[in-house]
Each structure stands twice: as structure tokens, then as C-alpha cells.
C-alpha positions as CSV (number, residue, x, y, z in Angstrom):
1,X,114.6,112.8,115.0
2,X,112.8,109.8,112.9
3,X,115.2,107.4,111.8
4,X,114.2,104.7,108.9
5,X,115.8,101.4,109.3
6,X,114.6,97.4,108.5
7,X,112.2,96.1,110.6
8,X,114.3,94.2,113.7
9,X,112.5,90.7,115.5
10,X,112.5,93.2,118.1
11,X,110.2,95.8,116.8
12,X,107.5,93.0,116.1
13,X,105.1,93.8,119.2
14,X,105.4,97.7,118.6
15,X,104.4,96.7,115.1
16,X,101.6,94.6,115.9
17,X,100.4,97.7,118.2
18,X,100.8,100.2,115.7
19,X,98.8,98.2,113.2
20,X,96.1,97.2,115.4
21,X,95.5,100.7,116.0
22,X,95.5,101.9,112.9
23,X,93.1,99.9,111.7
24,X,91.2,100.1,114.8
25,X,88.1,102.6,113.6
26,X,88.3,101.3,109.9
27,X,84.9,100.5,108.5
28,X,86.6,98.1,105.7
29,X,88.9,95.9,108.2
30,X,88.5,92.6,109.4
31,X,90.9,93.4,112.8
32,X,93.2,90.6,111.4
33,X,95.9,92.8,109.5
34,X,98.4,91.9,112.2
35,X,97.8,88.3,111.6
36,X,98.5,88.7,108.1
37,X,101.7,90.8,108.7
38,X,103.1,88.0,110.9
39,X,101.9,85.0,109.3
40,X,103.7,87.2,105.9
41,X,106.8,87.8,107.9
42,X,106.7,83.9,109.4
43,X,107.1,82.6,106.1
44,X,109.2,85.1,104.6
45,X,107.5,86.8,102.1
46,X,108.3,90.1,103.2
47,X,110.8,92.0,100.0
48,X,110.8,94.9,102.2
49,X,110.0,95.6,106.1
50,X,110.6,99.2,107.7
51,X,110.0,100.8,110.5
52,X,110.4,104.6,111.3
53,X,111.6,105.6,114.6
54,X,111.3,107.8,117.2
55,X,113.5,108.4,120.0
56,X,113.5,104.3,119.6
57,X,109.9,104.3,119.5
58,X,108.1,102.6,116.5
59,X,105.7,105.6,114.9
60,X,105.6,104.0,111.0
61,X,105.7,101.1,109.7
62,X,105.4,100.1,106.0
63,X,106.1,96.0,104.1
64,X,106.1,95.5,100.3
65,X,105.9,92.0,99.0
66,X,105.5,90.2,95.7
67,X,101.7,89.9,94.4
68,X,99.7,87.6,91.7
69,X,98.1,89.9,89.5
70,X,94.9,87.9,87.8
71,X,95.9,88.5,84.2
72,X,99.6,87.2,84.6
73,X,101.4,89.9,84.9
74,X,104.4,89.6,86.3
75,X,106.6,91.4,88.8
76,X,104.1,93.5,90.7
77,X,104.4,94.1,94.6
78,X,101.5,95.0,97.0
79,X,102.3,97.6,99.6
């Protein structure tokens, strides 16, 4: 059964596994996606972190924070 909860400091090196290999065979990434997730979550930028679970194994993760759109607009988030 998947279970969605918040992201827990514990889930932190499943996330950083899950990310690196899912960006692994990506022609557009730079590799550094789960630097950019911790560095995010180090300074705690983070509006929303969740992980789906399964059988207490992380399988999904997904982090919304708040974003600078060029024209000023205000209250936008990047996924």
C-alpha cells in the first residue's frame, strides 16, 4: 500500500537515491538536482516536501517552493 506523508530527516538519503536516479539518463540534467534539493531543504525553502511510501520504502518524492517570476508576479511556486 503507498502511503503519502511529509518528507522525515530520515528519508533524506532514500531521497537523494531516488533523485539521482531519476535523473540519471536525462539528456537536459546537470547530475546536481540532489544538491539543489538539499541545499533547498538546508535553508528552508521547501513550502511542501512529500514522500510516497512503500512498505517504508521511499518510491516518490515531490517539493514545491516559492519562485521569482521575471515580470513580478507574485505568488507563484515551482514544482
Amino acid at each position: 500500500m503507498i502511503t503519502i506523508r511529509k518528507e522525515q530527516r530520515d528519508d533524506n538519503i532514500a531521497i537523494e537515491a531516488l533523485t539521482i536516479s531519476a535523473f540519471q539518463t536525462m539528456p537536459y540534467s546537470s547530475h546536481t538536482e540532489h544538491f539543489i534539493i538539499n541545499a533547498l531543504r538546508e535553508k528552508r525553502q521547501l513550502s511542501i516536501a512529500l514522500v510516497a511510501t512503500d512498505a517504508n520504502n521511499v518510491v516518490a518524492y515531490i517539493a514545491i517552493l516559492p519562485v521569482k517570476i521575471s515580470d513580478g508576479s507574485a505568488n507563484w511556486y515551482g514544482l
